[in-house]
Backbone as a printed PyTorch tensor [residue, N CA C, xyz], in Angstrom:
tensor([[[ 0.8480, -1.1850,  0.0000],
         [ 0.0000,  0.0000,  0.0000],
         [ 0.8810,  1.2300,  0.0000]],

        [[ 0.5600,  2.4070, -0.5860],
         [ 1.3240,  3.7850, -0.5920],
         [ 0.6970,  4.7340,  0.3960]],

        [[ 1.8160,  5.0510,  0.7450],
         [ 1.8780,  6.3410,  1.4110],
         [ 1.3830,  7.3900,  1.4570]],

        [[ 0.5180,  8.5410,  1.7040],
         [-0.1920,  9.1580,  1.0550],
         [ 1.2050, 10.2250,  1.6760]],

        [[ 1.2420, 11.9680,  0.8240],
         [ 2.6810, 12.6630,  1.5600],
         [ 2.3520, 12.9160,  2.9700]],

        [[ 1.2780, 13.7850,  3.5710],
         [ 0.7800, 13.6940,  4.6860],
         [ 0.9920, 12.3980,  5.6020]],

        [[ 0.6640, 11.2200,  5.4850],
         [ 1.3970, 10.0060,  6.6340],
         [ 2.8400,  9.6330,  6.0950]],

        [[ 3.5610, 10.0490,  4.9190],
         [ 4.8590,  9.6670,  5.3590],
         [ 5.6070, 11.2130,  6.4810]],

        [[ 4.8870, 12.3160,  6.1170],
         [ 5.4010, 13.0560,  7.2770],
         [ 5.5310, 12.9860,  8.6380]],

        [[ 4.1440, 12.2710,  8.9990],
         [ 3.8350, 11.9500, 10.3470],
         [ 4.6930, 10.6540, 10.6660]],

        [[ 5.0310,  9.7460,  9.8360],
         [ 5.9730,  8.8810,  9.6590],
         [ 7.1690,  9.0840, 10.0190]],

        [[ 7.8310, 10.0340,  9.4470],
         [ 9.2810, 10.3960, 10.0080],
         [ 8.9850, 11.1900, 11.1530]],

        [[ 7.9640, 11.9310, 11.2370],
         [ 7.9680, 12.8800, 12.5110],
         [ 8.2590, 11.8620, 13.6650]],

        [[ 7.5680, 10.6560, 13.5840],
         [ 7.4740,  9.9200, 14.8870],
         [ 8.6910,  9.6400, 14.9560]],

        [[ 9.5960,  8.8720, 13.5250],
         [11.1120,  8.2560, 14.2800],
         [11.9350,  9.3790, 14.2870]],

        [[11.9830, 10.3270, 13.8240],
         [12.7660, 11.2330, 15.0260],
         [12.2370, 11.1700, 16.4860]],

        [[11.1780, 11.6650, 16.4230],
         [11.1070, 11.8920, 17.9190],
         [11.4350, 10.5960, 18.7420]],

        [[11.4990,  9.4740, 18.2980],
         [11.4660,  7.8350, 18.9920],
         [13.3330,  7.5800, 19.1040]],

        [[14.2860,  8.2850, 18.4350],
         [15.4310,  8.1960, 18.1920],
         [16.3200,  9.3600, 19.5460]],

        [[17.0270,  8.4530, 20.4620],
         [17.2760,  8.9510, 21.1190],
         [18.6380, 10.1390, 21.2340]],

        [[18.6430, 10.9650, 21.9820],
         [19.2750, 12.1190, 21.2260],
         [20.5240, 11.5820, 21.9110]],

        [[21.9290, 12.4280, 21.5790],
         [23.3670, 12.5980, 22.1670],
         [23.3600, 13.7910, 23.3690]],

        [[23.6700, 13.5670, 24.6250],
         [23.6870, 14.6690, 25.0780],
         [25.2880, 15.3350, 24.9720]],

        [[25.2350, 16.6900, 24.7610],
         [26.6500, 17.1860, 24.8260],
         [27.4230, 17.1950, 26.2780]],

        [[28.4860, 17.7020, 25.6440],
         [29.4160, 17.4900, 27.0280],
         [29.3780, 18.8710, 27.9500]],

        [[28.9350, 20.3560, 27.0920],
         [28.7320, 20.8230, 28.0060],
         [27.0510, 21.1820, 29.0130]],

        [[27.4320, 21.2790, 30.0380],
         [25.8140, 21.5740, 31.0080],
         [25.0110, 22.1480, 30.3010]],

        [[23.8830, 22.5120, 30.2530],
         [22.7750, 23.4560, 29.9750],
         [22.9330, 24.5940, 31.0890]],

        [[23.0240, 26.0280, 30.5540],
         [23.0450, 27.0810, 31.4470],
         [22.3250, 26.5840, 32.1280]],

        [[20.7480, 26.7780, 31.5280],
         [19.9280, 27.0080, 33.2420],
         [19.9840, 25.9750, 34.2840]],

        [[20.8570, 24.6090, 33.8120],
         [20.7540, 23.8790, 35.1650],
         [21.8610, 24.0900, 35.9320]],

        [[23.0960, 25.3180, 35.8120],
         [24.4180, 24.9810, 36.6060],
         [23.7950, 24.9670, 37.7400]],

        [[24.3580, 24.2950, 38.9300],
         [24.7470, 24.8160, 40.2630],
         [26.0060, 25.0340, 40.8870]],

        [[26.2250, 25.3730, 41.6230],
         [27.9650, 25.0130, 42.3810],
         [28.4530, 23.8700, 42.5410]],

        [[27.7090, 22.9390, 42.2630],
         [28.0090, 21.2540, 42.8230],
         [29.0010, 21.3080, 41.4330]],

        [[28.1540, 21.7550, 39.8160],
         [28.8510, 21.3810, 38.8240],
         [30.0550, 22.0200, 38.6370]],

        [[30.5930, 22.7270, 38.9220],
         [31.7750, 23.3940, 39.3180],
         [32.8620, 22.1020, 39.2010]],

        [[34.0360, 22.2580, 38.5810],
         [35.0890, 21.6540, 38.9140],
         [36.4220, 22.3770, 39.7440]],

        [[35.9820, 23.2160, 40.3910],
         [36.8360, 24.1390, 41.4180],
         [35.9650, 25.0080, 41.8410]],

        [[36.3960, 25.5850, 43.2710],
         [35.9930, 26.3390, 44.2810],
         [36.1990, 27.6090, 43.8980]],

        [[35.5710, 28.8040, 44.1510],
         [35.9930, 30.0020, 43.0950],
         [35.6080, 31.1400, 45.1060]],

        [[35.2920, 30.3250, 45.9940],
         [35.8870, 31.3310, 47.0660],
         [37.1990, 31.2610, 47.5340]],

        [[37.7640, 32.1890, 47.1410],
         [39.1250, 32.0000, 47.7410],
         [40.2180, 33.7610, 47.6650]],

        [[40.6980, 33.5340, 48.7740],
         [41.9420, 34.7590, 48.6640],
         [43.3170, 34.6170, 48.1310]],

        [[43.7590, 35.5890, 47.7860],
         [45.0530, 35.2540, 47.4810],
         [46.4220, 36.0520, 47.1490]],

        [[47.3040, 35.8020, 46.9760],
         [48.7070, 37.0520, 47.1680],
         [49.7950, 36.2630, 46.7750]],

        [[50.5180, 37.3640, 46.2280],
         [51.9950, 37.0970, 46.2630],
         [52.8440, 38.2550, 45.4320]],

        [[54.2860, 37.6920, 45.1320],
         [55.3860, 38.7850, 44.8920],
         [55.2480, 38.8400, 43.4050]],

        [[55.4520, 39.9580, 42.8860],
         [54.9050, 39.8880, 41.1660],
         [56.6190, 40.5600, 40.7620]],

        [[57.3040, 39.8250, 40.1810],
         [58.6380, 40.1720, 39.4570],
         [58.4750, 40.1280, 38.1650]],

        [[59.7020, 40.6870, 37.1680],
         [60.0380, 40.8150, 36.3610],
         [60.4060, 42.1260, 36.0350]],

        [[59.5220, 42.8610, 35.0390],
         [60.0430, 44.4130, 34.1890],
         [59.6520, 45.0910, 35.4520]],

        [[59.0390, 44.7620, 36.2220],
         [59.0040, 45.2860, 37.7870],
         [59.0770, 45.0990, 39.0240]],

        [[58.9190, 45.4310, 40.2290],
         [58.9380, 44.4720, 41.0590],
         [57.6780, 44.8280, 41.9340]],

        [[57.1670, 44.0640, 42.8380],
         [55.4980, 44.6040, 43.9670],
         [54.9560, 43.4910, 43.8220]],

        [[53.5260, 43.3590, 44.1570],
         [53.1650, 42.1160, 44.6880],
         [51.3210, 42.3580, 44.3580]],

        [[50.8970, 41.4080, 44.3770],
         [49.4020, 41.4510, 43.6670],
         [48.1880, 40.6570, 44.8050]],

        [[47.3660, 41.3570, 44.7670],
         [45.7910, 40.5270, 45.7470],
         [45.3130, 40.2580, 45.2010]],

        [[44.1640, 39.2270, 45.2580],
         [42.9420, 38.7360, 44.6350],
         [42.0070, 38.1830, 45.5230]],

        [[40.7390, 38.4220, 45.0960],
         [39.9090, 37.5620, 45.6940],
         [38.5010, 37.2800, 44.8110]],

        [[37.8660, 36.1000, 44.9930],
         [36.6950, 35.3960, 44.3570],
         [35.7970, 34.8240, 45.1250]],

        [[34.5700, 35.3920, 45.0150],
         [33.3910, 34.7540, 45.9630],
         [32.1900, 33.8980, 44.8260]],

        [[31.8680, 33.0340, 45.1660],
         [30.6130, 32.2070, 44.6070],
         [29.2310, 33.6870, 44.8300]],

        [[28.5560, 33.8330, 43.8730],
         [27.3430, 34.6150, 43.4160],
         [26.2500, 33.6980, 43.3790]],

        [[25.4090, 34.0780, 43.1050],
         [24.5160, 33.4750, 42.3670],
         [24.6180, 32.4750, 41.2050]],

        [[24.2180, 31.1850, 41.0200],
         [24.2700, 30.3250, 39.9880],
         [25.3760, 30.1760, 39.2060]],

        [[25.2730, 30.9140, 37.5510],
         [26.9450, 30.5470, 37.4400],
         [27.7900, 31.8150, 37.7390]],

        [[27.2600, 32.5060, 38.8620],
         [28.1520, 33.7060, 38.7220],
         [28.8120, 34.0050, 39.9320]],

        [[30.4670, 34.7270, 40.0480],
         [30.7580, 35.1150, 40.7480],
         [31.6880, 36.6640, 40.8670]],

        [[31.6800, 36.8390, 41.9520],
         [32.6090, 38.1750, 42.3790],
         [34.0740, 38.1250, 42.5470]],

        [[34.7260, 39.4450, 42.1850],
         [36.1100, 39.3350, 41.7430],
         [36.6700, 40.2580, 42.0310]],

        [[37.9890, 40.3710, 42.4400],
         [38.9910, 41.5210, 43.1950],
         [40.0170, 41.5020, 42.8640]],

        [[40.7770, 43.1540, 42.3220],
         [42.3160, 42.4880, 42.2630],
         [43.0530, 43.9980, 43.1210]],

        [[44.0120, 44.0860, 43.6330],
         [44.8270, 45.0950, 43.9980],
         [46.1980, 44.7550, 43.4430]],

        [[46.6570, 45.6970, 42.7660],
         [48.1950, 45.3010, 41.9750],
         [49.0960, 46.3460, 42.5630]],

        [[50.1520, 46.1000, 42.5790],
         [51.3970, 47.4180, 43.0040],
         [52.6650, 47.2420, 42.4710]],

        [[53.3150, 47.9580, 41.2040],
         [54.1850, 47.7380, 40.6290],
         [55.2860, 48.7820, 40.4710]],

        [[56.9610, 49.0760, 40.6870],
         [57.5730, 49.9150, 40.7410],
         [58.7050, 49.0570, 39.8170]],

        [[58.9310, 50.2330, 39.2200],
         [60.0360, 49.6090, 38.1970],
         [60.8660, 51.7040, 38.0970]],

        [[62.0860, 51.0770, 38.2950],
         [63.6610, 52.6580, 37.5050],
         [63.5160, 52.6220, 36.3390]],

        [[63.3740, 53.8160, 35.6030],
         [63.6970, 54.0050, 33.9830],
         [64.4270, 54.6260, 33.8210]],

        [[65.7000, 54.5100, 33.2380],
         [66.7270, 55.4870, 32.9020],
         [66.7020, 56.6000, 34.2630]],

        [[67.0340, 55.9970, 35.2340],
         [67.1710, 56.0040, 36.8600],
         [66.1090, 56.9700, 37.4690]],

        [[64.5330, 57.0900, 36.8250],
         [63.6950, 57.2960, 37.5480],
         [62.8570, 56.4340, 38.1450]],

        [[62.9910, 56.5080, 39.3140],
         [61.1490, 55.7170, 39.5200],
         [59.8680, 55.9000, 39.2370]],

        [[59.1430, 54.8210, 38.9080],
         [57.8200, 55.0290, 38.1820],
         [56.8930, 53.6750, 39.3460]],

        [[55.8120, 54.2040, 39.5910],
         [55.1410, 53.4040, 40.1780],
         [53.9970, 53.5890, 39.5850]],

        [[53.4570, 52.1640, 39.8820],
         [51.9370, 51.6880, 39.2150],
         [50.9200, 50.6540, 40.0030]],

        [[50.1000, 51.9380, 40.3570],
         [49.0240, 50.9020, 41.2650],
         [47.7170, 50.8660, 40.3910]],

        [[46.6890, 49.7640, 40.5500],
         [45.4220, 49.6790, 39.9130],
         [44.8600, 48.6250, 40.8500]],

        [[43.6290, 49.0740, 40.6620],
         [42.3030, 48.4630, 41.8420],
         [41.3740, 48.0610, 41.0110]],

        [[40.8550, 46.8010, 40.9820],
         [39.3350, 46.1540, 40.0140],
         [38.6600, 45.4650, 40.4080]],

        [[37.6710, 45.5580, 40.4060],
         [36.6360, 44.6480, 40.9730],
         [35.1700, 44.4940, 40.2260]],

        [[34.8020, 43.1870, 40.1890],
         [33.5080, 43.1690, 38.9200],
         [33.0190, 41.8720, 39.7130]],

        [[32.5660, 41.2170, 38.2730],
         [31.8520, 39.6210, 38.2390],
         [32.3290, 38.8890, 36.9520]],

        [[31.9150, 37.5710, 37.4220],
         [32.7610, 36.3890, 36.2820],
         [31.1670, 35.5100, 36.3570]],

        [[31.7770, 35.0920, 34.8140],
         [30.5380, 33.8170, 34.5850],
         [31.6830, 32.4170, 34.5850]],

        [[31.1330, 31.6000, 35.1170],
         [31.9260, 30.1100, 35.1610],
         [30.8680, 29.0120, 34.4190]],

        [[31.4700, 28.5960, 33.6570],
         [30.6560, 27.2140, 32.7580],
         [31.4640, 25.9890, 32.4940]],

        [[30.9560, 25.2990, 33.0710],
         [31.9780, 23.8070, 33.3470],
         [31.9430, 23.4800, 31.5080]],

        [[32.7280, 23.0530, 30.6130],
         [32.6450, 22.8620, 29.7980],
         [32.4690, 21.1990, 29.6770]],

        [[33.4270, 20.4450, 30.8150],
         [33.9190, 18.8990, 30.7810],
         [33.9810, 18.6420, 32.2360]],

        [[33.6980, 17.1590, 32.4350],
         [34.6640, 17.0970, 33.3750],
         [36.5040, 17.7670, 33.6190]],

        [[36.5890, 18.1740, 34.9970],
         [38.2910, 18.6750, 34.7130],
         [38.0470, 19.6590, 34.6000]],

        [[37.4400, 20.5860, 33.6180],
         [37.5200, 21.8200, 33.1270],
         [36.7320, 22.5980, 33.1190]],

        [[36.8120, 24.1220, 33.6430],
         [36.1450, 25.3670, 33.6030],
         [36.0730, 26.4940, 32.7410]],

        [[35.6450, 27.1390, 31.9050],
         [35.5760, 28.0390, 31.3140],
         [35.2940, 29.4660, 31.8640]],

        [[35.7440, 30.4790, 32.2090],
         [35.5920, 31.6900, 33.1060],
         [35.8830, 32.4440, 32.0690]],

        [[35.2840, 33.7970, 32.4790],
         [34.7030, 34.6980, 31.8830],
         [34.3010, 35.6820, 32.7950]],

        [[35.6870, 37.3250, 33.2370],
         [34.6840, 38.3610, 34.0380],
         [35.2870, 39.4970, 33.1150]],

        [[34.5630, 40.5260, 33.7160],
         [34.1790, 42.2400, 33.8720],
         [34.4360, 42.9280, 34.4820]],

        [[35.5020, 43.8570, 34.6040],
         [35.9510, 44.3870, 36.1880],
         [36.0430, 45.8830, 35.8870]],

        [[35.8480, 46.6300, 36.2230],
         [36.0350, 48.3310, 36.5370],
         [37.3170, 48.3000, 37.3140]],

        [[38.1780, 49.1280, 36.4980],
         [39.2480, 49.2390, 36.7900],
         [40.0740, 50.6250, 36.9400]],

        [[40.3940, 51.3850, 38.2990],
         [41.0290, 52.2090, 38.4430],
         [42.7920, 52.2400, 38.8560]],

        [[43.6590, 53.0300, 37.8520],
         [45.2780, 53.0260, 37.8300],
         [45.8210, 53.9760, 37.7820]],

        [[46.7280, 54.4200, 38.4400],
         [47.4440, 55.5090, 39.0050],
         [48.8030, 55.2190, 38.3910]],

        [[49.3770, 56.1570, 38.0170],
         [51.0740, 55.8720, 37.4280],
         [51.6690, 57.0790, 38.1040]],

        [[52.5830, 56.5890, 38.5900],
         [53.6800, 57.9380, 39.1040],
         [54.9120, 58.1420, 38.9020]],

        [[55.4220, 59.3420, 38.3850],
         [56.5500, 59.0390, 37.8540],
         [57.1760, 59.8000, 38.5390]],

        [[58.3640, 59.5400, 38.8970],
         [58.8370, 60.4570, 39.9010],
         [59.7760, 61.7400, 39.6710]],

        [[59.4300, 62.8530, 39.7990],
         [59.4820, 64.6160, 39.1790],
         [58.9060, 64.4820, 37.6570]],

        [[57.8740, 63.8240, 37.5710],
         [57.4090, 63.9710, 36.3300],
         [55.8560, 64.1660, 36.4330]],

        [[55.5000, 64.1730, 37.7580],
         [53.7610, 63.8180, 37.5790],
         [52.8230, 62.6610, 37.8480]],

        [[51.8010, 62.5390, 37.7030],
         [51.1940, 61.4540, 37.6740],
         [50.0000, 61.4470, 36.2980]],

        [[49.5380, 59.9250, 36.3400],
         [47.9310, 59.7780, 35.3130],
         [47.4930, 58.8020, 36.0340]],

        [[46.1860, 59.2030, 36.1500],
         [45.4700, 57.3040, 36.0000],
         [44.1500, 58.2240, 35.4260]],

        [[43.3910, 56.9500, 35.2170],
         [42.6700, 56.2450, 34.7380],
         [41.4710, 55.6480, 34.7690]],

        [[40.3580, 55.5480, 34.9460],
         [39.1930, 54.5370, 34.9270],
         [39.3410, 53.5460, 33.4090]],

        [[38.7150, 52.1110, 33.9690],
         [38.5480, 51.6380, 32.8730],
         [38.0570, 50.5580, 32.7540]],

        [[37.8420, 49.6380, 31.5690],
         [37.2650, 47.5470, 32.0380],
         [38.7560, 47.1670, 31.9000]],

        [[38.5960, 46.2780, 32.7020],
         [39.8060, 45.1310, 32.8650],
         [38.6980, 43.8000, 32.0120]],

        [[39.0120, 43.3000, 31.2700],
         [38.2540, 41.8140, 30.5000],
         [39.2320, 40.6780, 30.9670]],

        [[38.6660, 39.2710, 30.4290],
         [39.1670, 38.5820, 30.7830],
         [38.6590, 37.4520, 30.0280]],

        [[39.0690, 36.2210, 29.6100],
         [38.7880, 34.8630, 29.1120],
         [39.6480, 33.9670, 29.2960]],

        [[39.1320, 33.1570, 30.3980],
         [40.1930, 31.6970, 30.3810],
         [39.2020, 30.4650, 30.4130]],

        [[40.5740, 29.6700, 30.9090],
         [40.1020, 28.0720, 31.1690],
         [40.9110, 27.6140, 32.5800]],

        [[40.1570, 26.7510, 33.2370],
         [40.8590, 25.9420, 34.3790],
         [40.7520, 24.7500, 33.8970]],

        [[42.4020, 23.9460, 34.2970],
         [41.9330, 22.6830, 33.9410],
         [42.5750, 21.8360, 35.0560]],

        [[42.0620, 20.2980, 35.9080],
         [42.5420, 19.7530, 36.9750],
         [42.8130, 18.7490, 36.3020]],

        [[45.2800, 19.0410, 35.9990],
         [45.5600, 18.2090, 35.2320],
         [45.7520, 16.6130, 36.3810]],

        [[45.6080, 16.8870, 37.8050],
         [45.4240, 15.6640, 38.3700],
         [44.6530, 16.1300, 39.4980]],

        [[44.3650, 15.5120, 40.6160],
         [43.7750, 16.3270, 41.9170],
         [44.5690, 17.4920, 42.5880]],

        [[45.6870, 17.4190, 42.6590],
         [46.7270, 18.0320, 43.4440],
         [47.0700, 19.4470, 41.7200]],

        [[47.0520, 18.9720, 41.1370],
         [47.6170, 20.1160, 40.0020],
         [46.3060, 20.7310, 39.0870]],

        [[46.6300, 21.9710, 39.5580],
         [45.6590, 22.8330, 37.8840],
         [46.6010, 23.6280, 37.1490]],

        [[45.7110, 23.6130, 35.6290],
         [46.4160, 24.2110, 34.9310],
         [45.2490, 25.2020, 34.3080]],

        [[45.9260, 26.8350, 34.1380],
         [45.0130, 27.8980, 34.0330],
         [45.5800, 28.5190, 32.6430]],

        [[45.0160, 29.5370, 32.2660],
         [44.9470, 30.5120, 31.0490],
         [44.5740, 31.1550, 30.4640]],

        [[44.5970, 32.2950, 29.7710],
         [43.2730, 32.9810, 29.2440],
         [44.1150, 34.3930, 28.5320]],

        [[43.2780, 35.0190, 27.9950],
         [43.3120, 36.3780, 27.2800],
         [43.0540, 37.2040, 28.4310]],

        [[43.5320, 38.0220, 27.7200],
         [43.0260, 39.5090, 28.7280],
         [42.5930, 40.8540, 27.7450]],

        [[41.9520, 41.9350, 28.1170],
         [42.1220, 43.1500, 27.9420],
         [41.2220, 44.2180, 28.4390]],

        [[42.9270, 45.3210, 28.4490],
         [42.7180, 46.3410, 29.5160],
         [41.9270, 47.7650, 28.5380]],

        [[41.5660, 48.5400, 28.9840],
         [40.7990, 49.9430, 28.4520],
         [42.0370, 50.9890, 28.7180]],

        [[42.2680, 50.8610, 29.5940],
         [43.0460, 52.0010, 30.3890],
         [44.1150, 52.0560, 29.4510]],

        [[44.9020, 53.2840, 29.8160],
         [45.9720, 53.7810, 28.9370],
         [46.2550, 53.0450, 27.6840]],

        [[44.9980, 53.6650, 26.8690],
         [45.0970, 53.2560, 25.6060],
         [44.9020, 51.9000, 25.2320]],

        [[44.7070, 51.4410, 26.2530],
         [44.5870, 49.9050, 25.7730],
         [45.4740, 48.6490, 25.2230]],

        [[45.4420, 47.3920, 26.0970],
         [46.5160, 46.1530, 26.0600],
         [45.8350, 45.5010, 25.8680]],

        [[46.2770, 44.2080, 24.9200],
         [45.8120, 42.8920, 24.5250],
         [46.8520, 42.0730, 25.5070]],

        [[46.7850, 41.0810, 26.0360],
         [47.6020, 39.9980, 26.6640],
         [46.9480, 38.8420, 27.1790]],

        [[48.1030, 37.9080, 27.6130],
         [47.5920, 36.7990, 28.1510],
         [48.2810, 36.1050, 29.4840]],

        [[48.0010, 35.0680, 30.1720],
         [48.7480, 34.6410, 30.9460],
         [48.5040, 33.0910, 31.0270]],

        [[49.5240, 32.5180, 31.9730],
         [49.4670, 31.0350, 31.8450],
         [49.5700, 30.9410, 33.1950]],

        [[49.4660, 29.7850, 33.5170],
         [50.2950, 29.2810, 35.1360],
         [49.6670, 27.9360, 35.7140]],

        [[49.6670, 27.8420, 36.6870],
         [49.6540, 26.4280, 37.5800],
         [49.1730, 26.6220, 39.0460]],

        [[48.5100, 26.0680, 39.4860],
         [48.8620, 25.4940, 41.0920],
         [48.8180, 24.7320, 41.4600]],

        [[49.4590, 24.1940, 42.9790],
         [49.2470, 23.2030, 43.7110],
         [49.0790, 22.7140, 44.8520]],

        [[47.9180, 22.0470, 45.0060],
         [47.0670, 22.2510, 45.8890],
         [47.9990, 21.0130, 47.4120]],

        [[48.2920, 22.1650, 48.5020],
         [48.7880, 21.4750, 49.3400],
         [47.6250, 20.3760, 50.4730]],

        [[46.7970, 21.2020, 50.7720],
         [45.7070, 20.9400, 51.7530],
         [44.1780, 21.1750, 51.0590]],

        [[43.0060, 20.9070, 51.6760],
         [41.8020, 22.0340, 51.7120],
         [42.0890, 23.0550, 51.6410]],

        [[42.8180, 23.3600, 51.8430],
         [42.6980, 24.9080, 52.0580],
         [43.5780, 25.9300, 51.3900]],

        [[44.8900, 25.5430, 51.0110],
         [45.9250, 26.2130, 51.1730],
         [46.8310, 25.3480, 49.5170]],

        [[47.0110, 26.5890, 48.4620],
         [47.8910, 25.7700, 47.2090],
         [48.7720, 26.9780, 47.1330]],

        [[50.1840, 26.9060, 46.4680],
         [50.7290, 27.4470, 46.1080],
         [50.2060, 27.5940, 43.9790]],

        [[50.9300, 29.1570, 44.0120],
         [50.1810, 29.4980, 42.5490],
         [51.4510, 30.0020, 41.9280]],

        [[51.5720, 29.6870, 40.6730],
         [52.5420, 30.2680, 39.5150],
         [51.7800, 31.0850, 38.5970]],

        [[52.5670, 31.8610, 37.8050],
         [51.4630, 32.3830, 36.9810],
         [52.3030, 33.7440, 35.8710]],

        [[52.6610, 33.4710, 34.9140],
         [53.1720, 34.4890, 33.9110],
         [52.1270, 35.1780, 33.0800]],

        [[51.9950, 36.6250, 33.5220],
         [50.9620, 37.6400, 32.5970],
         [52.1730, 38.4470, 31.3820]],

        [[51.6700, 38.7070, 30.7150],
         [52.3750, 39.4160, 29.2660],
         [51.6090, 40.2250, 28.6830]],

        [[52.0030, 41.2200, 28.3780],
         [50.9980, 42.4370, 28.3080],
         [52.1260, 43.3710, 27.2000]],

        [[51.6750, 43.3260, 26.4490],
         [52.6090, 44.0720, 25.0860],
         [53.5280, 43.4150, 24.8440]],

        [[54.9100, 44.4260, 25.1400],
         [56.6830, 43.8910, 25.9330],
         [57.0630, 44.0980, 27.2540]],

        [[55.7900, 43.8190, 28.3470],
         [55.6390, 43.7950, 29.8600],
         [55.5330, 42.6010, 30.2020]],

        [[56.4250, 42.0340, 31.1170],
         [56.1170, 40.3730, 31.4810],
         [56.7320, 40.2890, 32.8310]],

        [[55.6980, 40.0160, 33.4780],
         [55.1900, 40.1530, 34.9190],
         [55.4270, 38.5130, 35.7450]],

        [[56.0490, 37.8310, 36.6190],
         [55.6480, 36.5770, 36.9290],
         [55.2600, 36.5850, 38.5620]],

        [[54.4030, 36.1600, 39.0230],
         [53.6250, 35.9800, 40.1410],
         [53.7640, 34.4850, 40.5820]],

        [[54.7150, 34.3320, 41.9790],
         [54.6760, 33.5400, 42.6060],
         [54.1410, 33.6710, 43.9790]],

        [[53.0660, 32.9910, 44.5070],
         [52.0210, 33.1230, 45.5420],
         [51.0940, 31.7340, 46.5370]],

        [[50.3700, 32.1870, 46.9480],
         [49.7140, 31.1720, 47.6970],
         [48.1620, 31.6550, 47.5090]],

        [[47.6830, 30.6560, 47.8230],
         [45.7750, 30.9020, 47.4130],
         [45.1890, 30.1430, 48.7690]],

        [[44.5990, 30.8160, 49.3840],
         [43.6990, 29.9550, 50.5670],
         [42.0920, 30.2840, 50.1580]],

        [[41.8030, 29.3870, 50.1420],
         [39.6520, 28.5680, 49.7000],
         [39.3200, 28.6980, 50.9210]],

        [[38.3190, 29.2300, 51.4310],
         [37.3360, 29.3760, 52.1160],
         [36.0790, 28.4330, 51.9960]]])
C-alpha cells in the first residue's frame, strides 16, 4: 500500500522523535549549580609579582549566584627608567561567569572596573578609569595540580591585549601554592604566591 505525503510526514515525525538524542558534554546554562563546578571560586590570594618590575598582587573570588561570581584584584608595581622611579598601582573589581565545559575543566569569563594611578617620579602622575576583561580556562591536570589561562584586555591607557598562563598546587583544603606568567605588550610580569579557599 502507498503512502499518502501527509502520513509519510507523520511517519518520520514519529522516528525522530522515537530516536534517542546525544547529550553534549557541556551543562545546559539554566541547570548549573555550584556542585557542577570543577573548582571552588571562594578563595583569597597574594603574592610577589617580578620581572620588568617588582610589587606584589591581591585577589579575591566569591561564589554569586548560579553561574556567577565576584572578583577583586589590587596590583602594586615599581620599576627605575633610565634612573627614575615610576610606580603603578590599579584596583578592580567586577563579576565572572563560570561554565563547566567537561569534566576537569572550567571556562571563566569576568568584567571588572578598573582604576590606575602611574607615578613618575618629578614627572607627575595619570590614571585612569577603565574595564579590565578577561577569558580563560581551568583545567585539573590531576587532583593536586591545575592548569590555568586565558586572554586579557585592559581599556586604560590606551589599551593592552595579553595573556597569561600558570599552575597550582594544591597542598591541603585549604591552602595551594600558585605560579602564573601575565604578558601584556613587551611587559612580562611573573607571580609567585599562595591561594587559601574558604
Amino acid at each position: 500500500m502507498l503512502l499518502t505525503l501527509p502520513s509519510l510526514s507523520v511517519a518520520l515525525l514519529a522516528s525522530s522523535l522515537a530516536t534517542p538524542t546525544i547529550e553534549p558534554l557541556a551543562l545546559p546554562l539554566q541547570s548549573l549549580t555550584l556542585d557542577d563546578r570543577n573548582f571552588s571560586y571562594n578563595y583569597v590570594e597574594g603574592g610577589l609579582s617580578v620581572g620588568d618590575a617588582t610589587g606584589f598582587e591581591l585577589g579575591a573570588s566569591t561564589d554569586l549566584e548560579g553561574p556567577w561570581i565576584g572578583v577583586g584584584r589590587l596590583r602594586y608595581l615599581t620599576e627605575e627608567d633610565s634612573g627614575v622611579d615610576v610606580d603603578f598601582v590599579s584596583i578592580s573589581g567586577g563579576a565572572g561567569f563560570v561554565h563547566p565545559l567537561q569534566e576537569r575543566l572550567d571556562l571563566v569569563a569576568t568584567a571588572e572596573l578598573e582604576y590606575a594611578k602611574v607615578d613618575v617620579e618629578n614627572g607627575g602622575d595619570d590614571s585612569e578609569f577603565g574595564l579590565r576583561l578577561l577569558g580563560g580556562a581551568r583545567f585539573a591536570a590531576t587532583e593536586m595540580v591545575e592548569v590555568l589561562g586565558g586572554i586579557t584586555y585592559r581599556t586604560i591607557f590606551d589599551g593592552e591585549f595579553g595573556f597569561y598562563v600558570g599552575g597550582r598546587y594544591q597542598f591541603n583544603e585549604r591552602w595551594s601554592a600558585l605560579a602564573r606568567v601575565d604578558v601584556e605588550d613587551d611587559f612580562t610580569q611573573f607571580l609567585l604566591g599562595a591561594r587559601y579557599g574558604f
